[in-house]
N, C-alpha and C positions, 0 to 999 in steps of 0.2 A: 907714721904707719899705725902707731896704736891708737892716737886718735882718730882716722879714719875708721877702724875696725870700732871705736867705740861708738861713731856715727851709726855704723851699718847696723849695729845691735839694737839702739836705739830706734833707727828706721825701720826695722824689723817688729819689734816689739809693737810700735805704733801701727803697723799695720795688720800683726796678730790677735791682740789684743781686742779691738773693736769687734773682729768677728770670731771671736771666741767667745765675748758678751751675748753678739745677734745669737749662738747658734746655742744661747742656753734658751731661750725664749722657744714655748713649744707650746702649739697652739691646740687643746681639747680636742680629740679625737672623737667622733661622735657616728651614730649608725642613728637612722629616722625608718620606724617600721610604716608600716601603712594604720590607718587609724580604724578602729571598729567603729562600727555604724548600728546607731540603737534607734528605735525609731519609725519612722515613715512620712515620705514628701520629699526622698531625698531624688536630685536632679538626675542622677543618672548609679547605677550599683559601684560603680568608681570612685563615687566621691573619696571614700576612706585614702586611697590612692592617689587625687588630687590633693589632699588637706595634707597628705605628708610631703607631697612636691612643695606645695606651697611654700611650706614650713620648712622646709630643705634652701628654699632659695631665698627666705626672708633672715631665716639663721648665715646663712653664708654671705648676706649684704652687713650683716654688723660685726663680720670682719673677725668674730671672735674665736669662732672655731673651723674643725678640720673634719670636713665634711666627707664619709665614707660615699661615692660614686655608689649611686644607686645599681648599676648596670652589675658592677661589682656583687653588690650586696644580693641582688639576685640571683646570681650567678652560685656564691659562696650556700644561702637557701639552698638552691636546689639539688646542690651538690650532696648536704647535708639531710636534706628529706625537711627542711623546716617551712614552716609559712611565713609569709610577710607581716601576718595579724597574727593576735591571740596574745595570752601571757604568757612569757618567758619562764620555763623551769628555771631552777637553780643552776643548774647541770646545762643546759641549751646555754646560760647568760655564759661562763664560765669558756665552754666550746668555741662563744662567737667572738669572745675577747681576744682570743687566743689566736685563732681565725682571721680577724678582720684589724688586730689592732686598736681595736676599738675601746675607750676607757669608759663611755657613756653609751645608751642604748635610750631612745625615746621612742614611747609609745603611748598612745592614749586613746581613745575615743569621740565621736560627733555625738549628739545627742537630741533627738526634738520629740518635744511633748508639749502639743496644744500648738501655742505662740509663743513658744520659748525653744530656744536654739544653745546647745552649751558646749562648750568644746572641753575636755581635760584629758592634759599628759601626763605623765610618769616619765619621772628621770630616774634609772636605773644603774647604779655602779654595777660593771659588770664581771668586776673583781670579786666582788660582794654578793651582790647577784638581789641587793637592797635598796629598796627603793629611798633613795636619798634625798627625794624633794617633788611635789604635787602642786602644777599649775592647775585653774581654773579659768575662763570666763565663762559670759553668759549674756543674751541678750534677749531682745525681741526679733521673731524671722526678717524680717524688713528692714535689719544689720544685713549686711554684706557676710559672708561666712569668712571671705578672703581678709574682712578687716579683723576677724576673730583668731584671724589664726596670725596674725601678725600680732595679736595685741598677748597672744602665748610666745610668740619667739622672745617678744621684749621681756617678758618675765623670766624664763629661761636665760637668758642673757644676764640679769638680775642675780643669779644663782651661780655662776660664775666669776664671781669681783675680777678684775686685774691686780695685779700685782707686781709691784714691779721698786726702784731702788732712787734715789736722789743722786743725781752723778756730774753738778757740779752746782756752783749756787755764785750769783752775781744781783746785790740789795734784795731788789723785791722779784727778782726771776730766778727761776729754775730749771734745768734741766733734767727729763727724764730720760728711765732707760727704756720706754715702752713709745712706738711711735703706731704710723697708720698698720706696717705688721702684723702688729696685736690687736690691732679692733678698736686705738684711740680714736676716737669723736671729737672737734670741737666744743668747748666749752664744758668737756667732761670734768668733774671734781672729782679730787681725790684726796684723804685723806691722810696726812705722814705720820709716823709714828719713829719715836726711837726706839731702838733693843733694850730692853733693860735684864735680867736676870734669868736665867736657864730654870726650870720648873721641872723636875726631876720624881717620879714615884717614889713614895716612900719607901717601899719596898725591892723592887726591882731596880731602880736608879735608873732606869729609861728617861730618855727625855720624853716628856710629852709635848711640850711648846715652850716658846719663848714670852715672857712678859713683855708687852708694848706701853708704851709710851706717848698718848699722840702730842706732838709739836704743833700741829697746825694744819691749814687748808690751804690747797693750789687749784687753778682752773689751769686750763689746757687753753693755749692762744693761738699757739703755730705749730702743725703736727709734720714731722721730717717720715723717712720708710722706716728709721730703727728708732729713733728718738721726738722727744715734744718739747717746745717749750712751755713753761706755764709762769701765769704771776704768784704769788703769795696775796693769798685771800687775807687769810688771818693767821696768827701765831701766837701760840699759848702765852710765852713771854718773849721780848724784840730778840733775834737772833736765834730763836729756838731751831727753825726747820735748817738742816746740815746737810753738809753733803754724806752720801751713804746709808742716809736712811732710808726705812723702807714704807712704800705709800702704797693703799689698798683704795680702787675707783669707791667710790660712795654709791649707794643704792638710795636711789631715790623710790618716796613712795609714787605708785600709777592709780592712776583714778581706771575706775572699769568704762565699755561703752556699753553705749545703747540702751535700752529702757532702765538698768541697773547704775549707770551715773549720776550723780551728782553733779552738776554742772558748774562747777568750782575753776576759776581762772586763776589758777596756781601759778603765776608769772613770776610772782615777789617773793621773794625769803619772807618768812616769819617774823624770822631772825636778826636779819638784817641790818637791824637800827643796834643790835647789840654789842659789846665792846668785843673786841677781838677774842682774849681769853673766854668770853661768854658762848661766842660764834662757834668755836671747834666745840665745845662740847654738846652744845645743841644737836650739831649735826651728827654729831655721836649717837644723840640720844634718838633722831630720825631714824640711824641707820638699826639700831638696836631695836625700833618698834615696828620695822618693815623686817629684821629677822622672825622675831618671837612671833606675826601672825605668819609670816612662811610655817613657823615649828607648828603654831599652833591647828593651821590648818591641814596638816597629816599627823596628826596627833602625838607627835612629838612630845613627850615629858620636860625637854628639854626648853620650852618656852616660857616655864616659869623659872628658869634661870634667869633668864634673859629678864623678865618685869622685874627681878631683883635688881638685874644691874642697871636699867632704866631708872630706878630711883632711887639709889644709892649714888649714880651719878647726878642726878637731880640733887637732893639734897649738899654734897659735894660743890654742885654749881651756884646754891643761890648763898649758901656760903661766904662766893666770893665777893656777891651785892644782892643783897638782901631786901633793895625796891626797884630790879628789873622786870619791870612788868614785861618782856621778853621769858623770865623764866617761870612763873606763873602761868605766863600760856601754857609753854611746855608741860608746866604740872599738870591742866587741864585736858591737854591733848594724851597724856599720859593717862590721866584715869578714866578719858573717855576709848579710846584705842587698847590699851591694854585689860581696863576692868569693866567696860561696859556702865559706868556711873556716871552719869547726868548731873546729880545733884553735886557729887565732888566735882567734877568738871564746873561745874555751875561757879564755883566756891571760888575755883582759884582764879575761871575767870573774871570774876568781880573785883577779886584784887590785883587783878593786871590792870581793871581802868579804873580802881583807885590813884593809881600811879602813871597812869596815861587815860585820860577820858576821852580823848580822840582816838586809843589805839582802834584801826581799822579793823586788824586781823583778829582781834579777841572779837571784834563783832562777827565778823564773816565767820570763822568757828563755830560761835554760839548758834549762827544761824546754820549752817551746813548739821549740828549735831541733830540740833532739834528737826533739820527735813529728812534725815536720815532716819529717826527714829519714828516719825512720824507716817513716811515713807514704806519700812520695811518692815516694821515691828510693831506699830498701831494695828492692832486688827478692828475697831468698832469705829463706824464712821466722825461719832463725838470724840474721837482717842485722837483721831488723825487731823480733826478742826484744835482739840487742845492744844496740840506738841506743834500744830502749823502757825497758831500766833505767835509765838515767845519767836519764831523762827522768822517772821514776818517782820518783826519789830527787829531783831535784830540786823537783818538786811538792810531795812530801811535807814537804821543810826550808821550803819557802814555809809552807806549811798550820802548822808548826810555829812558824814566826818568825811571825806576826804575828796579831793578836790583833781581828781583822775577820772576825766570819765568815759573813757575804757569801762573802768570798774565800777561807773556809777550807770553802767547799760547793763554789764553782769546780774547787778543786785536787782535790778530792776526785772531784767528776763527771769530773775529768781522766785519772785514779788509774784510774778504775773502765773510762775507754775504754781504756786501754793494756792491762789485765789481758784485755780483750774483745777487740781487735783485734789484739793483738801477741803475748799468751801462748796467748789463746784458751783462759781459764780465765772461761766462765760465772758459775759460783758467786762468784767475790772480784769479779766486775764488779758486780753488783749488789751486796755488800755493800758495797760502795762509795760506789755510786746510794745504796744506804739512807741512808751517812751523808750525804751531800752533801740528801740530801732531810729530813732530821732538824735537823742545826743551824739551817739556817735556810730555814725552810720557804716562804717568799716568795721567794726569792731567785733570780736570775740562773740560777745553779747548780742551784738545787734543781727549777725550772721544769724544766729540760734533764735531769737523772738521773729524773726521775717519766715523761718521757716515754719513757726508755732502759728504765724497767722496765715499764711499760706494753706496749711494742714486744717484749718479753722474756717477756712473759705466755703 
């Protein structure tokens, strides 16, 4: 008898347990105002009101949040005397959290001036009643507006990590506690970390956070309704990632569209080729330079934190090999992204292919800095021929060094817009588009030069 009763406990447990876990997982609560309209040339006085539908149904496709019914949300307005636009008092954010349940409030604006179209939100805690983070894009009008407002929901997305636990670990797989529920993706990465130490006020002895630890990197293979599996990417040392750690998805950086891209075929890791211990913290250092310009671009004080801990971990990493032209990049992607400097970017990429002269990716870098500079911040047409050579040659040595060509159509459609936009030689742009449309005629690259000559016709 007492072991059937110690059965039934155990059956019990098993079956309590799991959905005591599902029912801590709680998906961001979110209210979408209508968007202000600056401007003129807009399709219809609505738009403000379709760009928040949009934005409602492209946020609720990536699964991550808890989307307030719009019918609702009107209803809750007019009840209150509020508008669907405008800015939110202190006092209104406050009222509609309380109201609507709502932990986040988005709002933002459309924008056109000339031949430029720009969409920006505001995320708003509405506890706070502070703006706790500012999206932007921006195109040419001849972007789709609907591509512009998806290419905000991902950012937004971006500003939310997941979060979630290691709940059980068999070699190189692991089990999470976040499945399609929560908004996991195929091939989402995430980062794990262990707990290390409680971090307490001097004063007051509050906690403020816990120290982390990262172990290592998982991708996501097979996603369950409550749980994923994923493999072990990399690990800081063999056996580091355990079970019950805690793992935060990785923010990857987004290239912008439309006339403000860079046409960069980010397919490869950087990183890649790196040893495992090297790999997590690179990617560290990614997620840390897609935070600091989120800080920096709301003016945040807190993103020169952040360039501290960018290269304190740097110097930490090459520490642990001291001729990985892998971290070297990163130095250069580091003082070009966080300090705006050219010539130290310059520095460290040279000494990445002193130690790899084939490295691809130090070339495409060098070339992406200098079209960007050249691009956006050249203002005199000899500034913009300068900064387009060094940029030119370096696509070219990629296109040369590696033996992919996928990415030897990319460099080329590269090649073909510098000669267009910065020499302003027709003739070699398209010769260019041809090759990039010739090796590999399906390709990334070859898609984009076929529509350059197209547009050229």
């Amino acid at each position: 008898m007492k072991r059937f009763i110690a059965f039934l406990l155990v059956l019990a447990f098993s079956i309590i347990m799991p959905l005591t876990a599902r029912a801590e997982f709680r998906k961001t609560k979110i209210a979408v105002f209508d968007f202000q309209l600056q401007g003129e040339g807009f399709e219809t006085a609505d738009m403000g009101k379709i760009v928040a539908e949009w934005l409602i149904t492209a946020l609720v496709k990536e699964g991550r949040f808890d989307v307030i019914e719009r019918r609702l949300l009107e209803k809750i307005l007019q009840e209150q005397q509020l508008g669907m636009s405008g800015i939110l008092t202190e006092d209104g954010a406050i009222r509609l959290g309380k109201l609507l349940g709502a932990k986040v409030i988005i709002s933002g604006s459309v924008m056109r001036f000339q031949k430029i179209i720009e969409v920006n939100s505001r995320i708003i805690d509405v506890e706070s009643a502070s703006i706790i983070a500012a999206e932007s894009v921006k195109s040419t009008t001849t972007t789709r507006l609907e591509d512009l407002v998806i290419q905000i929901a991902k950012k937004i997305n971006r500003d939310f990590p997941l979060e979630g636990y290691i709940v059980h670990r068999d070699e190189k797989k692991v089990l999470i506690d976040l499945g399609k529920r929560a908004g996991v993706k195929s091939d989402m990465q995430f980062i794990v970390f262990e707990e290390g130490d409680v971090i307490r006020h001097p004063k007051t002895g509050e906690v403020l956070d816990v120290h982390r630890i990262e172990t290592g990197i998982i991708k996501v293979k097979c996603i369950n309704i409550n749980t994923a599996e994923a493999e072990i990417l990399s690990e800081t040392t063999p056996g580091a990632i355990k079970y019950s750690q805690l793992i935060k998805s990785v923010i990857k950086p987004m290239s912008p569209i439309g006339r403000y891209a860079q046409p960069f075929d980010d397919t490869k890791s950087i990183y890649k080729t790196a040893e495992p211990n090297i790999q997590s913290r690179l990617a560290r250092v990614d997620t840390l330079l897609e935070e600091a310009n989120q800080l920096k671009s709301v003016a945040n004080p807190e993103w020169k934190t952040k360039n501290k801990q960018i290269f304190q971990l740097l110097k930490e990493t090459r520490a642990l090999k001291r001729n990985s032209p892998e971290v070297y990049l990163y130095y250069a992607k580091a003082y070009y992204m966080a300090k705006g400097s050219i010539k130290a970017a310059n520095k460290y990429l040279n000494r990445a292919l002193s130690y790899r002269p084939d490295y691809v990716e130090a070339f495409i870098f060098r070339g992406d800095i200098y079209y960007d500079f050249a691009k956006n911040r050249a203002q005199k047409k000899s500034h913009k021929k300068k900064y387009g050579k060094p940029a030119y040659r370096a696509y070219e040595s990629a296109a040369k060094a590696t033996q992919d060509n996928n990415l030897k159509a990319m460099m080329y459609f590269k090649i073909g817009n510098i000669y267009f936009e910065f020499f302003e030689n027709g003739k070699k742009a398209k010769k260019w588009w041809q090759k990039a449309a010739e090796i590999a005629p399906k390709s990334t690259g070859a898609n984009l030069a076929n529509a350059k000559l197209r547009a050229c016709q």
